[in-house]
CHARMM-style PDB file with segment names, atoms N, HN, CA, C and O in Angstrom:
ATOM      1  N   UNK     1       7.184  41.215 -45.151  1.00  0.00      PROA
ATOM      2  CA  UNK     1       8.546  41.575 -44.819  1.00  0.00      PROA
ATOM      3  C   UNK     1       8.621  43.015 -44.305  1.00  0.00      PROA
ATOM      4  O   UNK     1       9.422  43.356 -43.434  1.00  0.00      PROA
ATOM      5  N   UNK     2       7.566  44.011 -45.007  1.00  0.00      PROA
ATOM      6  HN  UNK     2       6.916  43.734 -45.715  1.00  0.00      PROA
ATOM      7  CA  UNK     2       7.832  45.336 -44.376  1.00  0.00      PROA
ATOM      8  C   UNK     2       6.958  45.154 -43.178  1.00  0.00      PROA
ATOM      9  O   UNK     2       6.793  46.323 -42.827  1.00  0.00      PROA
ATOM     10  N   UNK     3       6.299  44.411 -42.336  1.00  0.00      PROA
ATOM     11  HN  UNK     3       6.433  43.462 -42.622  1.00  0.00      PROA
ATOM     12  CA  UNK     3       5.748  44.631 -41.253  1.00  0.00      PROA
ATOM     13  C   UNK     3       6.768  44.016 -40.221  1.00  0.00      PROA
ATOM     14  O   UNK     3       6.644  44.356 -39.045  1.00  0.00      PROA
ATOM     15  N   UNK     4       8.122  42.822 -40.699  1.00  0.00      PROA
ATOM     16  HN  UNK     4       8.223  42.545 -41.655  1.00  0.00      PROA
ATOM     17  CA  UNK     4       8.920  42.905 -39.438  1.00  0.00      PROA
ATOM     18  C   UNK     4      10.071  43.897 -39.945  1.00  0.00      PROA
ATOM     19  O   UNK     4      11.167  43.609 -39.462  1.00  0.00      PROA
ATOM     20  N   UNK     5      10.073  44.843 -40.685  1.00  0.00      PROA
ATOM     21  HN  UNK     5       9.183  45.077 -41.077  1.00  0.00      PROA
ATOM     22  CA  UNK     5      11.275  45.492 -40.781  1.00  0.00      PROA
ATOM     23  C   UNK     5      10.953  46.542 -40.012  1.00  0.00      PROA
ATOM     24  O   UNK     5      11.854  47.185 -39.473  1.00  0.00      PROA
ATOM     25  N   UNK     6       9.325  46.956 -39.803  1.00  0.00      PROA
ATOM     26  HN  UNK     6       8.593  46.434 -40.240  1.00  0.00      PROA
ATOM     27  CA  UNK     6       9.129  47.730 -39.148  1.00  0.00      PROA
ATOM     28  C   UNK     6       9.080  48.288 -37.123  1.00  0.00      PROA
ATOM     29  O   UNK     6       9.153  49.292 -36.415  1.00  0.00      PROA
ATOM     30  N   UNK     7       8.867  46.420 -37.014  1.00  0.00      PROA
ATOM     31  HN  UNK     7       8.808  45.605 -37.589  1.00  0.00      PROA
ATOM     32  CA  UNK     7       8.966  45.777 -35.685  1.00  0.00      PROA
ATOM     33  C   UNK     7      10.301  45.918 -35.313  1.00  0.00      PROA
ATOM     34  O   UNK     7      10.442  45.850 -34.092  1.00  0.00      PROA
ATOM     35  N   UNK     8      11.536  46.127 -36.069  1.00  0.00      PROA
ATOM     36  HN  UNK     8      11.421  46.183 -37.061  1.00  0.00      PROA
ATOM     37  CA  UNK     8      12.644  45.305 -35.331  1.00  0.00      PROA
ATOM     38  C   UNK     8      13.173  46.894 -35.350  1.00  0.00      PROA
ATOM     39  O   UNK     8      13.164  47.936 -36.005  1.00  0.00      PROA
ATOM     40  N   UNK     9      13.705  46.172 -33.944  1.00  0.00      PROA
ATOM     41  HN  UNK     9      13.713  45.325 -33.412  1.00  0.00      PROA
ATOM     42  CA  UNK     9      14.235  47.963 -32.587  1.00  0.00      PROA
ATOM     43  C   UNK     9      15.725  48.299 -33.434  1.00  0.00      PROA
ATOM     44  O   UNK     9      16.260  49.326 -33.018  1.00  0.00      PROA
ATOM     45  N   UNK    10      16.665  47.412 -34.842  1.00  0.00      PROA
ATOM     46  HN  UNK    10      16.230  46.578 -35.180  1.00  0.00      PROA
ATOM     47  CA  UNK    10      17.870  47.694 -35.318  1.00  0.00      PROA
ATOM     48  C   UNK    10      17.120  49.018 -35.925  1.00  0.00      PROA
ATOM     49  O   UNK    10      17.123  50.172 -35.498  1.00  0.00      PROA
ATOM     50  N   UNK    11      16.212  48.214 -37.536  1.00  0.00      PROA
ATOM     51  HN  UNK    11      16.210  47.276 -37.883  1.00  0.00      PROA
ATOM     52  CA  UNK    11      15.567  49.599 -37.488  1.00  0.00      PROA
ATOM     53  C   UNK    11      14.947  50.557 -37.628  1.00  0.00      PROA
ATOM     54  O   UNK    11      14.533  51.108 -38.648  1.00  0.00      PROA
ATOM     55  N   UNK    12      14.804  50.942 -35.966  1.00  0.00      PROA
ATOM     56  HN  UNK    12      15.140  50.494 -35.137  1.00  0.00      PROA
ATOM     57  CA  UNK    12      14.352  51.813 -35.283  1.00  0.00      PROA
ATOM     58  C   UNK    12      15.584  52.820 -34.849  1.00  0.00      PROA
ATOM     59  O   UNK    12      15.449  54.006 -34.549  1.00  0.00      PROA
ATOM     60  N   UNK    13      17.042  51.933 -34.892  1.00  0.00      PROA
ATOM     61  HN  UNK    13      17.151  50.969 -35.136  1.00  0.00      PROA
ATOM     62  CA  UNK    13      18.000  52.378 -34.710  1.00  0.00      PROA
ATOM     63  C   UNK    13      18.846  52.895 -35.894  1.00  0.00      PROA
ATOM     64  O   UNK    13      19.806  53.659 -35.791  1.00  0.00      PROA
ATOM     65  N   UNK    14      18.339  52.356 -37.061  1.00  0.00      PROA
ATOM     66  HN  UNK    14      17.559  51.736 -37.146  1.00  0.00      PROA
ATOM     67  CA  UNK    14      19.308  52.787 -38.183  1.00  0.00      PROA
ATOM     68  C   UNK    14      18.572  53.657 -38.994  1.00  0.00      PROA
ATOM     69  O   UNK    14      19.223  54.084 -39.947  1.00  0.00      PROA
ATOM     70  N   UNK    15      17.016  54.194 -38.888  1.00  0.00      PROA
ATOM     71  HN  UNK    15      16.486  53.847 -38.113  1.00  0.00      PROA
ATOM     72  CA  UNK    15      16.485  55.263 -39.736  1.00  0.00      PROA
ATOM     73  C   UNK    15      17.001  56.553 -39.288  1.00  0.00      PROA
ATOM     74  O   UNK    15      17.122  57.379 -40.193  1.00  0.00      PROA
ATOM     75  N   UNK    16      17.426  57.034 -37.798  1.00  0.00      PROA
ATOM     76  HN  UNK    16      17.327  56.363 -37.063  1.00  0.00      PROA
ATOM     77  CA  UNK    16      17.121  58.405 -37.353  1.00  0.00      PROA
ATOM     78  C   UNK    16      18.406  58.806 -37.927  1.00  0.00      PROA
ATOM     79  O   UNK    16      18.413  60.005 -38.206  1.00  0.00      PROA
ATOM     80  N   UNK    17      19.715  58.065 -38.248  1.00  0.00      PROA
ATOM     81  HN  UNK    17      19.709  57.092 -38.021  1.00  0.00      PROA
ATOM     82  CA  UNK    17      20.836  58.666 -38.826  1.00  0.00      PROA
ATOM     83  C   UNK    17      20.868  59.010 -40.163  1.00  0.00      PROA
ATOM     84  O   UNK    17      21.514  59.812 -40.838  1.00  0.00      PROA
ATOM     85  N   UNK    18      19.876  58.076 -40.399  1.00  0.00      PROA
ATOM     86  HN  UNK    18      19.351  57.425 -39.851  1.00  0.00      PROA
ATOM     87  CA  UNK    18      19.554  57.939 -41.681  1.00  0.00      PROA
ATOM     88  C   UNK    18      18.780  59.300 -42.643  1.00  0.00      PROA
ATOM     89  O   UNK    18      19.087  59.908 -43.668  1.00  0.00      PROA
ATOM     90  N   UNK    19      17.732  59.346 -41.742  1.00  0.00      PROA
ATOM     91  HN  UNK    19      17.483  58.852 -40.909  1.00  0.00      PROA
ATOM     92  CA  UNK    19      16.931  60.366 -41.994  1.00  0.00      PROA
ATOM     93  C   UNK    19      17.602  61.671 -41.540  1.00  0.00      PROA
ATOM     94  O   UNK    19      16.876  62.629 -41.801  1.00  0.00      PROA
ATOM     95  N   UNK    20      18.446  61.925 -41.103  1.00  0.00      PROA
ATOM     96  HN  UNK    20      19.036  61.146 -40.891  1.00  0.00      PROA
ATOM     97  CA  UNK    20      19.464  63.193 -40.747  1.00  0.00      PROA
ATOM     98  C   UNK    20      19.727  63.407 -41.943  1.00  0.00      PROA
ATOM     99  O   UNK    20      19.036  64.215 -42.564  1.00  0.00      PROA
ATOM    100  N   UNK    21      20.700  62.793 -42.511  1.00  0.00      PROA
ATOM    101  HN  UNK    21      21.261  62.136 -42.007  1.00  0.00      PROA
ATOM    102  CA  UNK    21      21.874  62.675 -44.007  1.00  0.00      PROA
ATOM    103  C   UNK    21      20.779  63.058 -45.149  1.00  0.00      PROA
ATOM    104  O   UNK    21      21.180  63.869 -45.984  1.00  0.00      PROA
ATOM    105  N   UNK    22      19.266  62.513 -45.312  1.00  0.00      PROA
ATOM    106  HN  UNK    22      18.940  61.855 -44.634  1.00  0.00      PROA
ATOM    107  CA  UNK    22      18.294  62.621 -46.347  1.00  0.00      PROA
ATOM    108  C   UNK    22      17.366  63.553 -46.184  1.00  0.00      PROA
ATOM    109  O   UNK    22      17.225  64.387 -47.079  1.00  0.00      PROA
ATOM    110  N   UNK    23      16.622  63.598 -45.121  1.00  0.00      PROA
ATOM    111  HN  UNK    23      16.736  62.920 -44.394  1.00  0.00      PROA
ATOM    112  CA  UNK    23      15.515  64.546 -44.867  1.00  0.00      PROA
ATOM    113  C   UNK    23      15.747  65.980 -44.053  1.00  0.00      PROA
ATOM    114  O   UNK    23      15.031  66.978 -43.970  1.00  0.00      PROA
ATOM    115  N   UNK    24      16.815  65.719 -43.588  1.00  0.00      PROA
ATOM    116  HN  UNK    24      17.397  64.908 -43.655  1.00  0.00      PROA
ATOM    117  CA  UNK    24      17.234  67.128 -42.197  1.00  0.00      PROA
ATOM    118  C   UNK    24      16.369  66.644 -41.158  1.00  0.00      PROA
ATOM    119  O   UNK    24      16.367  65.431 -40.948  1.00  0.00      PROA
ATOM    120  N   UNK    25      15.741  67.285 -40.577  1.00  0.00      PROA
ATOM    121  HN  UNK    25      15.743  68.271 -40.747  1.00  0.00      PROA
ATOM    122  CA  UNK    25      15.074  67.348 -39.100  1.00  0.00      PROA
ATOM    123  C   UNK    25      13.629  67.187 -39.159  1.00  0.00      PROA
ATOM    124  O   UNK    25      12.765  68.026 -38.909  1.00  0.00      PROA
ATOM    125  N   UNK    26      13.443  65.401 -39.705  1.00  0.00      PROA
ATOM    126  HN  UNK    26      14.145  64.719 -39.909  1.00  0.00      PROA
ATOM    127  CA  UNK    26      12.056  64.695 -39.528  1.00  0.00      PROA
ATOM    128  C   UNK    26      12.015  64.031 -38.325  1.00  0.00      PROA
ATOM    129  O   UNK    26      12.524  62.917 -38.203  1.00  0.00      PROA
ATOM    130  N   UNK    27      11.532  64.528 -37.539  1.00  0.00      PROA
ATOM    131  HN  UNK    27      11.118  65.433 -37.637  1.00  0.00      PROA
ATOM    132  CA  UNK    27      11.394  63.836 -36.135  1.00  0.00      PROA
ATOM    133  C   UNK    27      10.671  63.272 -36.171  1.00  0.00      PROA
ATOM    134  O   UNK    27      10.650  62.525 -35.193  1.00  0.00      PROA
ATOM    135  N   UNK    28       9.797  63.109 -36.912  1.00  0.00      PROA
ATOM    136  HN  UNK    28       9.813  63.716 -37.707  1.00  0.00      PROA
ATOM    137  CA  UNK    28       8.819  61.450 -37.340  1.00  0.00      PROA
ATOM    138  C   UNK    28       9.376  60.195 -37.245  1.00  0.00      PROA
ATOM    139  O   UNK    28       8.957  59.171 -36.704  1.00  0.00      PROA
ATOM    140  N   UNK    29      10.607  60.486 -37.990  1.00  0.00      PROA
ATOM    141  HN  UNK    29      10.947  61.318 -38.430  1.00  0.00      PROA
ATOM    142  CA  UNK    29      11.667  59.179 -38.271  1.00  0.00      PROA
ATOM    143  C   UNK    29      12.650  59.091 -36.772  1.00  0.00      PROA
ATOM    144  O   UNK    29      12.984  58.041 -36.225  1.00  0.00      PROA
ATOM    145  N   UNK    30      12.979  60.449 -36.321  1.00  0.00      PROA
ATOM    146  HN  UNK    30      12.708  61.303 -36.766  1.00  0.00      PROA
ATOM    147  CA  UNK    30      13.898  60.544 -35.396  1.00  0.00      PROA
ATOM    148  C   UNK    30      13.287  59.945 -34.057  1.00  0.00      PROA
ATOM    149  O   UNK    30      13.844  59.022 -33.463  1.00  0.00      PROA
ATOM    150  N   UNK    31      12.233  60.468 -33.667  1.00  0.00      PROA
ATOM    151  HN  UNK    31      11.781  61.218 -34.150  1.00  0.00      PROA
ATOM    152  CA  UNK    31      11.710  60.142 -32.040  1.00  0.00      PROA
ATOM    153  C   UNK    31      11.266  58.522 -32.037  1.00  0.00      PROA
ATOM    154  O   UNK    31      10.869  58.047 -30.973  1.00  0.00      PROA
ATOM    155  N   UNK    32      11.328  57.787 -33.079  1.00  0.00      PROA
ATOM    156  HN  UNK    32      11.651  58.173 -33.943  1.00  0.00      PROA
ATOM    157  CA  UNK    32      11.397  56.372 -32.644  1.00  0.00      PROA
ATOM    158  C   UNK    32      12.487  55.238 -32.073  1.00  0.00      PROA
ATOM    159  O   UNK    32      12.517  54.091 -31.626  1.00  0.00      PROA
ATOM    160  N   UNK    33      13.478  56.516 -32.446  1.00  0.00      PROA
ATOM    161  HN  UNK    33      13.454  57.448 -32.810  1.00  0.00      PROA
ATOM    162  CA  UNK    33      15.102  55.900 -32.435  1.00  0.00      PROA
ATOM    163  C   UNK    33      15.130  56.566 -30.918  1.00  0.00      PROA
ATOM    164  O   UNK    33      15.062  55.655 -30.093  1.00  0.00      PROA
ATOM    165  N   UNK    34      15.185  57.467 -30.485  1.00  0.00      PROA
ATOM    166  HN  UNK    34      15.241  58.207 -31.155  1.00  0.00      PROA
ATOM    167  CA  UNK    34      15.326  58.122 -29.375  1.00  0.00      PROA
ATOM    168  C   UNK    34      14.364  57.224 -28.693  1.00  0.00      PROA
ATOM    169  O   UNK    34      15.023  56.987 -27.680  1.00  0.00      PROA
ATOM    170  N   UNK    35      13.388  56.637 -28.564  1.00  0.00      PROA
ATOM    171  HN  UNK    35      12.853  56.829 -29.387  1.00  0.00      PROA
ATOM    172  CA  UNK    35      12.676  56.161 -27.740  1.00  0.00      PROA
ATOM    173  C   UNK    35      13.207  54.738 -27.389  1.00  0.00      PROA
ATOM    174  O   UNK    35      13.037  54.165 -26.313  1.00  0.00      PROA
ATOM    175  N   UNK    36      13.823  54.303 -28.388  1.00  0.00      PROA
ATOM    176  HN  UNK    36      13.960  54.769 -29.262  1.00  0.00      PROA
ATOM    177  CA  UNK    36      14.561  52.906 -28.620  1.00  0.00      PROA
ATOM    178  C   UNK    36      15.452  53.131 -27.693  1.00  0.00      PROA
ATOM    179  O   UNK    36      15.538  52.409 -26.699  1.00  0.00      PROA
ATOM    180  N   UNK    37      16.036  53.913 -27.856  1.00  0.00      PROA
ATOM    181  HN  UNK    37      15.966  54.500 -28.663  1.00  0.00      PROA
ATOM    182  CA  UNK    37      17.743  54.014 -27.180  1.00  0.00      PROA
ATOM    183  C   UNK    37      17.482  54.149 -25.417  1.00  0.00      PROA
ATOM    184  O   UNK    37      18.155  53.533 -24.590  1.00  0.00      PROA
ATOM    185  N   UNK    38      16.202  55.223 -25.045  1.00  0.00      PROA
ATOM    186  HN  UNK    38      15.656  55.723 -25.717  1.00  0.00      PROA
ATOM    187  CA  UNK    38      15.856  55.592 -24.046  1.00  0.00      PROA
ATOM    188  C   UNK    38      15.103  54.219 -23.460  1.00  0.00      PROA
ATOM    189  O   UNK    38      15.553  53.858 -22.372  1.00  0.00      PROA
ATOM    190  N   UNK    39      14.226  53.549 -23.908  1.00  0.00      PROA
ATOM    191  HN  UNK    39      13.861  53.842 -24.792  1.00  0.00      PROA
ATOM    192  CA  UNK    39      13.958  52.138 -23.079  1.00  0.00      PROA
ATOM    193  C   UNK    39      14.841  51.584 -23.026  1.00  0.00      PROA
ATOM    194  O   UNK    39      14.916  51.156 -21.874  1.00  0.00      PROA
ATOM    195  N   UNK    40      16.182  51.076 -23.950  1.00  0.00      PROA
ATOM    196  HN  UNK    40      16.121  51.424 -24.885  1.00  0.00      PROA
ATOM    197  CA  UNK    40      16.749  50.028 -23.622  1.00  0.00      PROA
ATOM    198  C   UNK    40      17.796  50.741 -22.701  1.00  0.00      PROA
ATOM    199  O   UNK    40      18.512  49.910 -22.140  1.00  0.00      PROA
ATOM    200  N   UNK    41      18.043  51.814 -22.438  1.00  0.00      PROA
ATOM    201  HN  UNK    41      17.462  52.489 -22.893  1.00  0.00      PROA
ATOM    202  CA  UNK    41      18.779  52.225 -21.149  1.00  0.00      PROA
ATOM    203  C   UNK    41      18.490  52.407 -20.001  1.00  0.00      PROA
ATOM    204  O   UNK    41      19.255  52.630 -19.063  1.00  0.00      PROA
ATOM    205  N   UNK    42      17.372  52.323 -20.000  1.00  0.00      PROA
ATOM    206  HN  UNK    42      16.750  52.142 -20.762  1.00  0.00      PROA
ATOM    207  CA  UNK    42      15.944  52.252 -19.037  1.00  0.00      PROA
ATOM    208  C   UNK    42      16.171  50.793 -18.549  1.00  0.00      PROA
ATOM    209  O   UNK    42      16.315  50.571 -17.347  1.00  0.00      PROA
ATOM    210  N   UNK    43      16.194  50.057 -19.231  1.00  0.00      PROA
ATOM    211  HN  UNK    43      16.076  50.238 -20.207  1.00  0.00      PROA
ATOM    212  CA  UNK    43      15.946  48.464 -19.110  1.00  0.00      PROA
ATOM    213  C   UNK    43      17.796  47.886 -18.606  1.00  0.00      PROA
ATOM    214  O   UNK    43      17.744  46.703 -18.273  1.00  0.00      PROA
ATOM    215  N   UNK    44      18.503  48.164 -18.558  1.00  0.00      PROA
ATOM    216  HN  UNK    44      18.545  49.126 -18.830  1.00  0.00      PROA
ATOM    217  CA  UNK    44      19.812  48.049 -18.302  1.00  0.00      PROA
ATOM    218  C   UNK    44      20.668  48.938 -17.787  1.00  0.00      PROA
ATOM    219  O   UNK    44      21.866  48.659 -17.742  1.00  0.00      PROA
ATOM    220  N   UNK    45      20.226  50.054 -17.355  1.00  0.00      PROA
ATOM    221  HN  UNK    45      19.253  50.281 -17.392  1.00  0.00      PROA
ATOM    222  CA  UNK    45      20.958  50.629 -16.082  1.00  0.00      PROA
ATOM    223  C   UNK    45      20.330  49.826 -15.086  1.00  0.00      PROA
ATOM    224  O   UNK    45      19.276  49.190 -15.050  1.00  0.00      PROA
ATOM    225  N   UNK    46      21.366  50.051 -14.198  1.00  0.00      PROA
ATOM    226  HN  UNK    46      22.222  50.568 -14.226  1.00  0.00      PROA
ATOM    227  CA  UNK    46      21.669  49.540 -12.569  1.00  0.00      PROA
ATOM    228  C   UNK    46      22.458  50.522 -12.273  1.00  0.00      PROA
ATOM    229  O   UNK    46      23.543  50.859 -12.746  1.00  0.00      PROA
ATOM    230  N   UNK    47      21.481  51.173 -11.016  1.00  0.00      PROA
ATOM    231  HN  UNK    47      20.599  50.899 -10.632  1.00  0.00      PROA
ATOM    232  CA  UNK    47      22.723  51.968 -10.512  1.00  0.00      PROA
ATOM    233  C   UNK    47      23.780  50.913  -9.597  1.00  0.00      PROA
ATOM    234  O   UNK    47      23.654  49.689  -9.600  1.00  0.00      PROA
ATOM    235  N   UNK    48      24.736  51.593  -8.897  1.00  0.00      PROA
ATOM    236  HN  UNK    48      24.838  52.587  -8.894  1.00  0.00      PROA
ATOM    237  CA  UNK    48      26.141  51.154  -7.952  1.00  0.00      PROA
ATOM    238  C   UNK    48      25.380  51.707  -7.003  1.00  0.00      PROA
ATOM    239  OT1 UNK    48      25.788  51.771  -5.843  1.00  0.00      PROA
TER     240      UNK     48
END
């Protein structure tokens, strides 16, 4: 179970807020979320 909790891009999305509120400024936890957010905007922009 912890190897798909670790797979799944939610989270990847719900530690970096997470880790703000608990740890302060672990960018260990943070730059996986940022990378998440940055492919899938990557993957779904279209420009006009």
């Amino acid at each position: 179970m912890e190897i798909a909790a670790t797979l799944n891009p939610v989270t990847c999305l719900m530690e970096p807020p997470r880790s703000l509120i608990l740890d302060d400024l672990a960018w260990g936890t943070i730059a996986p979320g940022f990378a998440i957010v940055a492919l899938f905007g990557c993957c779904w922009w279209r420009p006009t």
